[in-house]
PDB file of N, CA, C, O and CB in Angstrom:
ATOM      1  N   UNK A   1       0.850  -1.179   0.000  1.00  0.00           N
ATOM      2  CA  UNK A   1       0.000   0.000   0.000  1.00  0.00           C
ATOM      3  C   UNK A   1       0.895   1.241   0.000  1.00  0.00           C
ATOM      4  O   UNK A   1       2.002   1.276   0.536  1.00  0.00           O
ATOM      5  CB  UNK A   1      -0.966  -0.001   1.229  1.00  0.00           C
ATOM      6  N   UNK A   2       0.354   2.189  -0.605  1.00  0.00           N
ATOM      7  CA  UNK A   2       1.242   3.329  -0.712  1.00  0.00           C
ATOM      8  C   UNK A   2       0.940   4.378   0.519  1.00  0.00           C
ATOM      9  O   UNK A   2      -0.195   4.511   0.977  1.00  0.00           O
ATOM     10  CB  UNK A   2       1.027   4.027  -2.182  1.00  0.00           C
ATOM     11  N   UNK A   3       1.853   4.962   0.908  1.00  0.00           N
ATOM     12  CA  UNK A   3       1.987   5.681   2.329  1.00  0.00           C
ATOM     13  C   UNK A   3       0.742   6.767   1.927  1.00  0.00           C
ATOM     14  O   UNK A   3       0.133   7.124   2.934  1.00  0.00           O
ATOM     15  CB  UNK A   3       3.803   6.501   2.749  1.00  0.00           C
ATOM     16  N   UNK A   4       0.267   7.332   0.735  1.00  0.00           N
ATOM     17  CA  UNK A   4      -0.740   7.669   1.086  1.00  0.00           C
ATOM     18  C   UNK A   4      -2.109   7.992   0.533  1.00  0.00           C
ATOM     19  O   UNK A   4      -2.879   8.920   0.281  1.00  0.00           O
ATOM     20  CB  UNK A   4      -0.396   8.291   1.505  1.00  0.00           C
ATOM     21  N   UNK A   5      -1.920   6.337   0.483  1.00  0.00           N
ATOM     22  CA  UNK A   5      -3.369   5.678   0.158  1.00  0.00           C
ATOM     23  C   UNK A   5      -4.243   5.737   1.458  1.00  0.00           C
ATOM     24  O   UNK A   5      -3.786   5.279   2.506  1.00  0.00           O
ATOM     25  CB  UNK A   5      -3.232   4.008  -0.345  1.00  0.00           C
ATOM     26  N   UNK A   6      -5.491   6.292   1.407  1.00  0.00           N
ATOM     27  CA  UNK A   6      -6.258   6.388   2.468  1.00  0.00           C
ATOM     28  C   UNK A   6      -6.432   7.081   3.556  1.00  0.00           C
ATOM     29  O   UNK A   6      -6.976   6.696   4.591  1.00  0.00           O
ATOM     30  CB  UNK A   6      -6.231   5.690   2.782  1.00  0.00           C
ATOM     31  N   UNK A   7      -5.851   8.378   3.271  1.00  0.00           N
ATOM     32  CA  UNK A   7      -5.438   9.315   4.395  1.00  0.00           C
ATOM     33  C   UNK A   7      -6.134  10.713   4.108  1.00  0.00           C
ATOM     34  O   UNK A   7      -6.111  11.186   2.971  1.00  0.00           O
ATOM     35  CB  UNK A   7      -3.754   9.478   4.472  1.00  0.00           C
ATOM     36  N   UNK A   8      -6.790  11.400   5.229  1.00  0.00           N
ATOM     37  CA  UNK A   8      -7.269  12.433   4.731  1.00  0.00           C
ATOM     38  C   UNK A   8      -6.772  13.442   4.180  1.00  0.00           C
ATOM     39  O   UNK A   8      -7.433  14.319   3.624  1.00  0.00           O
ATOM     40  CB  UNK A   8      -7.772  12.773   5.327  1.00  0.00           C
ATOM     41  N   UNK A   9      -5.495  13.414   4.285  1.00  0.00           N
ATOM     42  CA  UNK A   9      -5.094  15.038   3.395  1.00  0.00           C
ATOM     43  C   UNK A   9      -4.891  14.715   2.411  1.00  0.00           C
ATOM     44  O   UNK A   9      -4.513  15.699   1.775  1.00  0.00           O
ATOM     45  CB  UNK A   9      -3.876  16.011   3.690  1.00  0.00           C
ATOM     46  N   UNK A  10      -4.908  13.658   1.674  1.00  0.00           N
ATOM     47  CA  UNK A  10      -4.517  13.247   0.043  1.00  0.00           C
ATOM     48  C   UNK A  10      -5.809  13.548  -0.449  1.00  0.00           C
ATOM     49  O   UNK A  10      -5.619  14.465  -1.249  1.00  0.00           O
ATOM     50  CB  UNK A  10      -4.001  11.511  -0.377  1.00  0.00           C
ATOM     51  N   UNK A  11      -7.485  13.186  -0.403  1.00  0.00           N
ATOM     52  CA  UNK A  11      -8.226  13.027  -1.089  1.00  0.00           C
ATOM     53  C   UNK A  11      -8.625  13.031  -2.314  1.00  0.00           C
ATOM     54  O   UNK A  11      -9.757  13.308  -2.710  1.00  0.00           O
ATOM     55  CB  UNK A  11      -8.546  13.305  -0.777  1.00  0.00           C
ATOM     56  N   UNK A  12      -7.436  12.634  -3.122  1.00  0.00           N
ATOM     57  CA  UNK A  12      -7.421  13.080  -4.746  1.00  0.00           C
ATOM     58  C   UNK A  12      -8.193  12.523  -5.673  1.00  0.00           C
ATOM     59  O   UNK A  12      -8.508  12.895  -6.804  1.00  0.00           O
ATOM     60  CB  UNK A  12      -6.227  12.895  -5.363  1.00  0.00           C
ATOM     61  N   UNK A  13      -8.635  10.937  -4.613  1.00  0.00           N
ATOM     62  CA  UNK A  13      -9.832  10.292  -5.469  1.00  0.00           C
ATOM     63  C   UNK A  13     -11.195  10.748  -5.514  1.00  0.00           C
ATOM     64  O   UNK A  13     -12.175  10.601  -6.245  1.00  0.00           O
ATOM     65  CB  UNK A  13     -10.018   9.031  -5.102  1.00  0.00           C
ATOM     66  N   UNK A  14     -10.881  11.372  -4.428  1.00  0.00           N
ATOM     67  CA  UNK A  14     -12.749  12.163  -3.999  1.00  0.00           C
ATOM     68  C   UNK A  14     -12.274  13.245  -5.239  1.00  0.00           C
ATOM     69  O   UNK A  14     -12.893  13.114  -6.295  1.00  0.00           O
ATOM     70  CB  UNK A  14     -13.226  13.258  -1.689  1.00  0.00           C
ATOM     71  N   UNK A  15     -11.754  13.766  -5.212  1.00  0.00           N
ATOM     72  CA  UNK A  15     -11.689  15.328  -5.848  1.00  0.00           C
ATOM     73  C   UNK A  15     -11.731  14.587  -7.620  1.00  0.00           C
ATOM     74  O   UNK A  15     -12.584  15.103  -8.342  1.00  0.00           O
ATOM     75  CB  UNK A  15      -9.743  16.533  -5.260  1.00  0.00           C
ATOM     76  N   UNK A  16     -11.088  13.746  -8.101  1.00  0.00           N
ATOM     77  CA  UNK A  16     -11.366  12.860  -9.274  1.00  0.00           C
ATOM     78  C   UNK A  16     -12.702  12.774  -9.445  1.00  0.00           C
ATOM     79  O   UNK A  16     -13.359  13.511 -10.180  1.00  0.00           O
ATOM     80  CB  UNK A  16     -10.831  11.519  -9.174  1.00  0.00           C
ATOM     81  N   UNK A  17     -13.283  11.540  -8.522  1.00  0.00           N
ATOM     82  CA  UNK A  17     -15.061  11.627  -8.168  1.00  0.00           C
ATOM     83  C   UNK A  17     -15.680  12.411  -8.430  1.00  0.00           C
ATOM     84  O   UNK A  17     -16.597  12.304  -9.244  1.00  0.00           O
ATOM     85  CB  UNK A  17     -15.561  11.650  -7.046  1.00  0.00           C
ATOM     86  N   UNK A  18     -15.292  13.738  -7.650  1.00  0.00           N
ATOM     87  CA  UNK A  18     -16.539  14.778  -7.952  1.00  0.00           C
ATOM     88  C   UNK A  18     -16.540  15.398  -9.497  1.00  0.00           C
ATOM     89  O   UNK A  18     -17.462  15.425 -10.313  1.00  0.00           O
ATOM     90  CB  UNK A  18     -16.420  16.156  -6.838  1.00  0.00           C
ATOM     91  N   UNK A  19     -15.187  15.881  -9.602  1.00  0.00           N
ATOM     92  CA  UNK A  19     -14.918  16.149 -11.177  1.00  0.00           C
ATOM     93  C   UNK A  19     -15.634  15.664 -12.088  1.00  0.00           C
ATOM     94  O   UNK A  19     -16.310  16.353 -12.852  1.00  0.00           O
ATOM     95  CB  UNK A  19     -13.791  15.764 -11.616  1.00  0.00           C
ATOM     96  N   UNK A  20     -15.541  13.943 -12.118  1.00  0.00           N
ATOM     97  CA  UNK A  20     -16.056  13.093 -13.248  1.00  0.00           C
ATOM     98  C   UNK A  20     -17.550  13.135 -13.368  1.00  0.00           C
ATOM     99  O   UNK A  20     -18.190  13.251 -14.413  1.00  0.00           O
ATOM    100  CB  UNK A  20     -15.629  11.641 -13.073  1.00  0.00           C
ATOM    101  N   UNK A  21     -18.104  13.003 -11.900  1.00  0.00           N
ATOM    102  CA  UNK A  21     -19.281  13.060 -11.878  1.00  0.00           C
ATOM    103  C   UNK A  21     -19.917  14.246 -12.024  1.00  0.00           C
ATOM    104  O   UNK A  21     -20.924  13.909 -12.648  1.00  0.00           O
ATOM    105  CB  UNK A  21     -19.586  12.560 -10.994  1.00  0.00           C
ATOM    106  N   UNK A  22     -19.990  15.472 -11.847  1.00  0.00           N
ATOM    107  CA  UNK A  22     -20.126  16.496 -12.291  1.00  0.00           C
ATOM    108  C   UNK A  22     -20.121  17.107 -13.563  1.00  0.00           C
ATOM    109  O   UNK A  22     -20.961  17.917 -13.956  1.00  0.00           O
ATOM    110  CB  UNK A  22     -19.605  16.849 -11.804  1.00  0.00           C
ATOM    111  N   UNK A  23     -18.706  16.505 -14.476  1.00  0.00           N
ATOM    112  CA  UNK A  23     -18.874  16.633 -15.566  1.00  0.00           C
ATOM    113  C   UNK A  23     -19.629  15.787 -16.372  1.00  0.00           C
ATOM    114  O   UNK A  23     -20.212  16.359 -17.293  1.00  0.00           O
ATOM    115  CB  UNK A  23     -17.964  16.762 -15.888  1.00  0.00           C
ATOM    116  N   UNK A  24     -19.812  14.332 -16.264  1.00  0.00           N
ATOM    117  CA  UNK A  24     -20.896  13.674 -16.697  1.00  0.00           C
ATOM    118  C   UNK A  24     -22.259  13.930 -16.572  1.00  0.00           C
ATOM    119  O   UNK A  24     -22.962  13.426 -17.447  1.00  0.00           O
ATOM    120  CB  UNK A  24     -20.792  12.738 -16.326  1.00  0.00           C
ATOM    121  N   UNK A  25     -22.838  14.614 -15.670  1.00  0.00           N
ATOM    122  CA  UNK A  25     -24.033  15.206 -15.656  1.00  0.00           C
ATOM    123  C   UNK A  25     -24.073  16.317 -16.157  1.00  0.00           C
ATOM    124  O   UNK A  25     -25.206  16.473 -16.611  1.00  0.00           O
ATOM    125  CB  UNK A  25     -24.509  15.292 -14.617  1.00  0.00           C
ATOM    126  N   UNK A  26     -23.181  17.574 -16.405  1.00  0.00           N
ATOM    127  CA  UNK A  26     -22.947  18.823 -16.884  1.00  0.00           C
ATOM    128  C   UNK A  26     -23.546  18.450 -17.857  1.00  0.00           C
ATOM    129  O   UNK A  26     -24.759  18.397 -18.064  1.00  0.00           O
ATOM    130  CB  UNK A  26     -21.679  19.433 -17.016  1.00  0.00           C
ATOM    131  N   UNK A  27     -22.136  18.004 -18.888  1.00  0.00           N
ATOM    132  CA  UNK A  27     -22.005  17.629 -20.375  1.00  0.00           C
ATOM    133  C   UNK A  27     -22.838  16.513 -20.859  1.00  0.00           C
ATOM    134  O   UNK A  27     -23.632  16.654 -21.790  1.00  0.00           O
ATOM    135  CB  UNK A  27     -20.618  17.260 -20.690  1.00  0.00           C
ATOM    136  N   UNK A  28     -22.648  15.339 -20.191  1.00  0.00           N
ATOM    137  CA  UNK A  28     -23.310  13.875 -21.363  1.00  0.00           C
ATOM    138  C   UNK A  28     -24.574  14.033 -20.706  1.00  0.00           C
ATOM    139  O   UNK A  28     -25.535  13.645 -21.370  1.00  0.00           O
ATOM    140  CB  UNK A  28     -22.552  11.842 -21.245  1.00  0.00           C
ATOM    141  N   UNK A  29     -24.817  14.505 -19.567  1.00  0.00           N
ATOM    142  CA  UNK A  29     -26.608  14.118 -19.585  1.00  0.00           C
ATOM    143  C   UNK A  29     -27.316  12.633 -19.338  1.00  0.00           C
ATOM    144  O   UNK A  29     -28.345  12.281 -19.916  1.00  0.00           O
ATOM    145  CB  UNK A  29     -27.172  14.436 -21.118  1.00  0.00           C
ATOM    146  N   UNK A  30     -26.595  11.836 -18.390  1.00  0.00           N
ATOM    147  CA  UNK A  30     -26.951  10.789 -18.663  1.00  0.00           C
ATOM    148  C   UNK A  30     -27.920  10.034 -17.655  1.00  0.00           C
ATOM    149  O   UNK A  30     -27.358  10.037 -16.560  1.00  0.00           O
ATOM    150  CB  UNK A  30     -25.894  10.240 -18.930  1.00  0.00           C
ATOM    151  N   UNK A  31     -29.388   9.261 -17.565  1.00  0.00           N
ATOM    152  CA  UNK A  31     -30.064   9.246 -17.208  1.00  0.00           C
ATOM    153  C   UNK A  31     -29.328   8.781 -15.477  1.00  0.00           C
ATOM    154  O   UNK A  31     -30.023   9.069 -14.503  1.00  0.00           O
ATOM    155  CB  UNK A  31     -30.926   8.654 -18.130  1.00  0.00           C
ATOM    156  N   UNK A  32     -28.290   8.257 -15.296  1.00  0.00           N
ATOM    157  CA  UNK A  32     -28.038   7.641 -13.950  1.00  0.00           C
ATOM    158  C   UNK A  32     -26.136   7.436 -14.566  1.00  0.00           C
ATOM    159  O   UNK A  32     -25.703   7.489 -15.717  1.00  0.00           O
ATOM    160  CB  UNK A  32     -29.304   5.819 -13.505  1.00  0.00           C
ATOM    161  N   UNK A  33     -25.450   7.221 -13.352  1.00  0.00           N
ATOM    162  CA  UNK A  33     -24.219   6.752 -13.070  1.00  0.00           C
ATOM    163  C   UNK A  33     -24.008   5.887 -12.793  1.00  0.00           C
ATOM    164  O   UNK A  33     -25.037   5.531 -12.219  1.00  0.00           O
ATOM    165  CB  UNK A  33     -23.700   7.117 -12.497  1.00  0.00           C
ATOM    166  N   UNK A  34     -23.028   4.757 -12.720  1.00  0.00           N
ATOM    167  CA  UNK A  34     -23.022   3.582 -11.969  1.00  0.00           C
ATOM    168  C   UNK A  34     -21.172   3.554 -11.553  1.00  0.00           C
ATOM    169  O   UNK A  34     -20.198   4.066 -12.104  1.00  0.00           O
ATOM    170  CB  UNK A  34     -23.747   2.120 -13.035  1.00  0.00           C
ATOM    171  N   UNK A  35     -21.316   2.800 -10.480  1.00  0.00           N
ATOM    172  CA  UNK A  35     -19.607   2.905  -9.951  1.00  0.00           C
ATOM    173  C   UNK A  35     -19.088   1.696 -10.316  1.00  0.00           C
ATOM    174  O   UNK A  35     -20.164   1.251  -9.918  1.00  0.00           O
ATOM    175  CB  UNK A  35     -19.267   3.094  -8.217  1.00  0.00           C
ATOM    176  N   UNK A  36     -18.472   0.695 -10.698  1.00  0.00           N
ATOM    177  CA  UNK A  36     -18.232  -0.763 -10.580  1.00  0.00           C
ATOM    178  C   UNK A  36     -16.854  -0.827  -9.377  1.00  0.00           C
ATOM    179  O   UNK A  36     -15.778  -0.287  -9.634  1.00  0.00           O
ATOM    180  CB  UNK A  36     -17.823  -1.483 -12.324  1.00  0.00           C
ATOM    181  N   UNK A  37     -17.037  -1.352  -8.455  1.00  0.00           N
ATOM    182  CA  UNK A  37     -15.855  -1.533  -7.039  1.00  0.00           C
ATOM    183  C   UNK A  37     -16.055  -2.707  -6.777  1.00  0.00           C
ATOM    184  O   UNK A  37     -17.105  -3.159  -6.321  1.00  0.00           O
ATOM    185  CB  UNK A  37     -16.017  -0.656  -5.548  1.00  0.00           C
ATOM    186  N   UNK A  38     -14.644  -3.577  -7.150  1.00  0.00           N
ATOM    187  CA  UNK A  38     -14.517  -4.807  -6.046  1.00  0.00           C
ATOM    188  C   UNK A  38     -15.457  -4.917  -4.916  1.00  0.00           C
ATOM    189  O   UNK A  38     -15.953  -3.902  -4.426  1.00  0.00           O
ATOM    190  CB  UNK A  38     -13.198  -4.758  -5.347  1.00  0.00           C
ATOM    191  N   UNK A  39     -15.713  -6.035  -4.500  1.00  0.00           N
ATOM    192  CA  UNK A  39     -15.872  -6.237  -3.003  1.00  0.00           C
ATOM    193  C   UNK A  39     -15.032  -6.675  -2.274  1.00  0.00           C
ATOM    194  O   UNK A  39     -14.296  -7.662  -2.260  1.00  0.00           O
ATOM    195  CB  UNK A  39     -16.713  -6.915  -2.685  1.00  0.00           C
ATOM    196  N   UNK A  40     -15.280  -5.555  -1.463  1.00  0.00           N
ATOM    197  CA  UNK A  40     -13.871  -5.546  -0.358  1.00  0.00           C
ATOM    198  C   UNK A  40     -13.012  -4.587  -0.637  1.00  0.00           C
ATOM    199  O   UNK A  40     -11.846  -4.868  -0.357  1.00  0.00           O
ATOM    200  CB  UNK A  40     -12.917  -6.842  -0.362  1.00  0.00           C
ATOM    201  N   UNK A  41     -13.301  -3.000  -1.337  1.00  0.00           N
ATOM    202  CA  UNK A  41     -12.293  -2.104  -1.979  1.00  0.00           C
ATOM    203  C   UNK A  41     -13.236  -1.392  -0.833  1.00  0.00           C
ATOM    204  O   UNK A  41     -14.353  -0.950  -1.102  1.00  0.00           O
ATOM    205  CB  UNK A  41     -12.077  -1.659  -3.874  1.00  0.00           C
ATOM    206  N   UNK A  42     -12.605  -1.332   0.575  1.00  0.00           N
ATOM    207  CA  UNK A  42     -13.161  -0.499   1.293  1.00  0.00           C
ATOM    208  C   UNK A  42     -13.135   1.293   1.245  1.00  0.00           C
ATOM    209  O   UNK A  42     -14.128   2.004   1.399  1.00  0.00           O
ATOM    210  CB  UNK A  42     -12.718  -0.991   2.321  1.00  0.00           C
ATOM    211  N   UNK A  43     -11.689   1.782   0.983  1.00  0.00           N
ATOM    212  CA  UNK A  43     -11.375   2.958   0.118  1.00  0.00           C
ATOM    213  C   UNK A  43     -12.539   3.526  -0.850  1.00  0.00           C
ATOM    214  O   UNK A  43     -13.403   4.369  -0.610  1.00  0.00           O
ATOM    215  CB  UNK A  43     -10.191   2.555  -0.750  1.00  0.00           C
ATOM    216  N   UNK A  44     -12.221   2.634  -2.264  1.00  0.00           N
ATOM    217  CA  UNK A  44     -13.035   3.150  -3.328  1.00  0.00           C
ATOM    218  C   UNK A  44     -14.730   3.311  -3.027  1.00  0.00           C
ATOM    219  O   UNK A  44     -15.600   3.912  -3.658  1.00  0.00           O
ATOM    220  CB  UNK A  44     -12.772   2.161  -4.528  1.00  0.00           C
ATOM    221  N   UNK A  45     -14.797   2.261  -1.409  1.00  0.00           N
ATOM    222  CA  UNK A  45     -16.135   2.459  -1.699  1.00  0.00           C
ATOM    223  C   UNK A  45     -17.156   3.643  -0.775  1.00  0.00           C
ATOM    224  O   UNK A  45     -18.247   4.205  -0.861  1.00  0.00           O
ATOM    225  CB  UNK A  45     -16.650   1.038  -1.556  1.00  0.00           C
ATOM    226  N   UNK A  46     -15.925   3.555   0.158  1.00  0.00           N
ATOM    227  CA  UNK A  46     -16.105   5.020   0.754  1.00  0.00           C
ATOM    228  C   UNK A  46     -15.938   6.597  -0.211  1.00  0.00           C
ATOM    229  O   UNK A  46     -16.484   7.695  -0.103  1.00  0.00           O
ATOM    230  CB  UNK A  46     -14.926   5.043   1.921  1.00  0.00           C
ATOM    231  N   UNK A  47     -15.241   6.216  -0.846  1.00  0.00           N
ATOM    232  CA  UNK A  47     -15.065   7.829  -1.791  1.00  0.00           C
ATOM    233  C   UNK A  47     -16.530   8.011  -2.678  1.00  0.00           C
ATOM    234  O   UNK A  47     -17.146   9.076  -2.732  1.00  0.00           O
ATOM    235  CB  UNK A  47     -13.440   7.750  -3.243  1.00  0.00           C
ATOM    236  N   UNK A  48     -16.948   6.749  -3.357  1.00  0.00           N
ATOM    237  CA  UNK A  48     -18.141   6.523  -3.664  1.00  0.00           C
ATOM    238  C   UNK A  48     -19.261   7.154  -2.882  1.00  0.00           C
ATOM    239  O   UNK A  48     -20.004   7.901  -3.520  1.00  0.00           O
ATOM    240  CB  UNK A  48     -18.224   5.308  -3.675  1.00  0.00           C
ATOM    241  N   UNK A  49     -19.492   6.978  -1.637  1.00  0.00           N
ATOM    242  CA  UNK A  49     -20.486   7.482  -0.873  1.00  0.00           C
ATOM    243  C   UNK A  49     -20.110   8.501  -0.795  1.00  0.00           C
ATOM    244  O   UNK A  49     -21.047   9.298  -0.854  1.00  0.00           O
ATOM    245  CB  UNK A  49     -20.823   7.004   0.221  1.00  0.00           C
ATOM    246  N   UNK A  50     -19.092   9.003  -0.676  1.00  0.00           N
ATOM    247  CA  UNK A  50     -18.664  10.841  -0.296  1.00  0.00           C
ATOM    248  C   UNK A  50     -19.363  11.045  -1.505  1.00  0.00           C
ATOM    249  O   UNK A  50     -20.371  11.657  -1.154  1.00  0.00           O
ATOM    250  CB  UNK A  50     -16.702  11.629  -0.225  1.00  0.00           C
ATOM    251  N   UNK A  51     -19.402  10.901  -2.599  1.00  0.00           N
ATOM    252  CA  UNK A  51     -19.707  11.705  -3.734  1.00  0.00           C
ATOM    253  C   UNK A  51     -21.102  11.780  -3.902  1.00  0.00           C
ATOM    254  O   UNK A  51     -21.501  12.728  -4.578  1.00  0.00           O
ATOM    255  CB  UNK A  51     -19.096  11.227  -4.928  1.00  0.00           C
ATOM    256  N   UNK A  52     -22.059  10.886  -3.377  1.00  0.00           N
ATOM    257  CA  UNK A  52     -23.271  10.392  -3.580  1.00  0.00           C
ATOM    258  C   UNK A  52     -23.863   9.140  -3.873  1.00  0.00           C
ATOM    259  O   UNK A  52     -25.080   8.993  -3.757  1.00  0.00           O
ATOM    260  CB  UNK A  52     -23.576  10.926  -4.250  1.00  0.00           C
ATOM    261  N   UNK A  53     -23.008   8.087  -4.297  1.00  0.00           N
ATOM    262  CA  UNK A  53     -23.016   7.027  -4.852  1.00  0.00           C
ATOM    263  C   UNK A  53     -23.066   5.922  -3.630  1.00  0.00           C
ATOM    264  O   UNK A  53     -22.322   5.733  -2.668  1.00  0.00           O
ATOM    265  CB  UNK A  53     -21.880   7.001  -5.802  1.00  0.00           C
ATOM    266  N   UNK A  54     -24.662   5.066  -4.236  1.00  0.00           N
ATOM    267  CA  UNK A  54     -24.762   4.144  -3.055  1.00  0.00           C
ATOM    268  C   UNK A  54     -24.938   2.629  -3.592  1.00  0.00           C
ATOM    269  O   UNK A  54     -25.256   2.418  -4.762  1.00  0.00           O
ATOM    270  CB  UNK A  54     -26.055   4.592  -2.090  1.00  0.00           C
ATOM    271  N   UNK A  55     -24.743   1.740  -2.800  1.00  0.00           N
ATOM    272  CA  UNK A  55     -24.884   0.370  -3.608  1.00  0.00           C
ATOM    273  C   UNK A  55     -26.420  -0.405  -3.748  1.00  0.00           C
ATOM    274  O   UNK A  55     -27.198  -0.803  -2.881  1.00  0.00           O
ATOM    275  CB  UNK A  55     -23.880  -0.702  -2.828  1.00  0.00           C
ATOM    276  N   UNK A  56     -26.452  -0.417  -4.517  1.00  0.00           N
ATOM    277  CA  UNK A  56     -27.819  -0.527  -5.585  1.00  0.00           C
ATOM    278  C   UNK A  56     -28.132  -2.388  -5.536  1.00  0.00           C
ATOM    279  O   UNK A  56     -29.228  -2.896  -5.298  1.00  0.00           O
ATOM    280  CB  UNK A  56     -27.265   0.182  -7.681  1.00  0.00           C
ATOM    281  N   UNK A  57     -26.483  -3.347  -5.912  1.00  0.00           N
ATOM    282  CA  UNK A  57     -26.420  -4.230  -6.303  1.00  0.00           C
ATOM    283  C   UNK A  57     -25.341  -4.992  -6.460  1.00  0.00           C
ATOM    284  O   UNK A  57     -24.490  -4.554  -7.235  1.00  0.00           O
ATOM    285  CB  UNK A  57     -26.875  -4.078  -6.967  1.00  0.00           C
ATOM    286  N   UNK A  58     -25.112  -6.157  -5.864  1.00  0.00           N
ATOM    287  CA  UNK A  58     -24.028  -6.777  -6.239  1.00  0.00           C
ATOM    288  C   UNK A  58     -24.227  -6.942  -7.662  1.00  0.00           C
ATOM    289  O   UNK A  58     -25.362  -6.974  -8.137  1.00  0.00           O
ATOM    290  CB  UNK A  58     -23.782  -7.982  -5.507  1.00  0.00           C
ATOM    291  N   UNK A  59     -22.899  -7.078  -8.561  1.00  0.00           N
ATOM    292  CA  UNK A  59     -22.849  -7.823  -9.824  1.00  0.00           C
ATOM    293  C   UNK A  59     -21.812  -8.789  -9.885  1.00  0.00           C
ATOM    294  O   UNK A  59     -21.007  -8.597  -8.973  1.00  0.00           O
ATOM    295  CB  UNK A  59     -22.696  -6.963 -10.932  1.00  0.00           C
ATOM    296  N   UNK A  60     -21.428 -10.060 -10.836  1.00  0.00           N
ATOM    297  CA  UNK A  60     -20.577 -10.767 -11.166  1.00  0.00           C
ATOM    298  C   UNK A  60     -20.349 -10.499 -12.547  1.00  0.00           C
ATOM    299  O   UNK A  60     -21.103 -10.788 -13.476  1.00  0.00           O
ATOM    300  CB  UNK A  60     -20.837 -11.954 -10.835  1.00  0.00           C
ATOM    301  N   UNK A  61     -18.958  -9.773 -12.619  1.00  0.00           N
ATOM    302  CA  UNK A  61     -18.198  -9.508 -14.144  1.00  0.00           C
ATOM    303  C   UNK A  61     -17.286 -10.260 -14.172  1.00  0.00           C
ATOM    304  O   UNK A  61     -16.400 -10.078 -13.337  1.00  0.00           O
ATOM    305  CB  UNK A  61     -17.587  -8.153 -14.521  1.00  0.00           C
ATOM    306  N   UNK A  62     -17.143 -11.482 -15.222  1.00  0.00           N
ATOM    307  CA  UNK A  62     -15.946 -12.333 -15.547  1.00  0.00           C
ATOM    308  C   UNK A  62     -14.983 -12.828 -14.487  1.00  0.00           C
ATOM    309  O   UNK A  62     -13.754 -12.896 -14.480  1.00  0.00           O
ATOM    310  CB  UNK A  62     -15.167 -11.628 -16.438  1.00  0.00           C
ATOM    311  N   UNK A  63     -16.077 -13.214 -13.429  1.00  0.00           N
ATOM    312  CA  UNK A  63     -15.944 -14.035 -12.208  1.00  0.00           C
ATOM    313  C   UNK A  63     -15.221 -13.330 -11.432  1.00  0.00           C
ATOM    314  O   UNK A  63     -14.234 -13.758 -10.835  1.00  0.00           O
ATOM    315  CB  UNK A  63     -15.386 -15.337 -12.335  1.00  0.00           C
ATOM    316  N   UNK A  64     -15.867 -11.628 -11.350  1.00  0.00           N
ATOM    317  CA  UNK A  64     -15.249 -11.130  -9.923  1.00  0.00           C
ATOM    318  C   UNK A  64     -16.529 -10.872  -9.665  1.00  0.00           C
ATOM    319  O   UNK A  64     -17.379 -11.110 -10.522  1.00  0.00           O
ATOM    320  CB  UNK A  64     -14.066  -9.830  -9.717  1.00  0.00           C
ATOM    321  N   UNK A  65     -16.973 -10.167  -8.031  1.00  0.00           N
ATOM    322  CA  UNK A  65     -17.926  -9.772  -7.493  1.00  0.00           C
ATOM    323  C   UNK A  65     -17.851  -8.204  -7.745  1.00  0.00           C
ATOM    324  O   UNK A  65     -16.766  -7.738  -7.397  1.00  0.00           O
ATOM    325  CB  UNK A  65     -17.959 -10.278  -6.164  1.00  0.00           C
ATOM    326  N   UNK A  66     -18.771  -7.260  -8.281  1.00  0.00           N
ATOM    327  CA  UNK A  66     -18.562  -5.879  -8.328  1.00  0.00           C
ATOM    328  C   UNK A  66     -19.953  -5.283  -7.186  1.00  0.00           C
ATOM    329  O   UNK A  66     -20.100  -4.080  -6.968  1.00  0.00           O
ATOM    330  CB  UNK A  66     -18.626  -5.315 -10.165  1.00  0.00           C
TER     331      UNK A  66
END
């Protein structure tokens, strides 16, 4: 793990997050978002909820759990 993966003063994935998502609703207009996160990507799935994003559904893609 990298020294600073997961730490509050880095938040660069949240700040990514909001960006993307923001601009996808700006610009493409698109009826809904979806996140795809491992299970068990406790990180990604917290930055997810910071942004708004909640889990809807497990899925199985090419025999992982998303």
């Amino acid at each position: 793990m990298r020294p600073s993966w997961g730490t509050i003063s880095a938040g660069y994935a949240t700040e990514a997050a909001i960006a993307v998502r923001d601009y996808a609703f700006q610009s493409l207009k698109p009826p809904r978002l979806i996140s795809m996160i491992r299970s068990g990507n406790l990180a990604s799935k917290r930055v997810a909820e910071k942004v708004g994003i909640s889990l809807r559904e497990e899925v199985m893609h090419h025999g992982l759990v998303y």
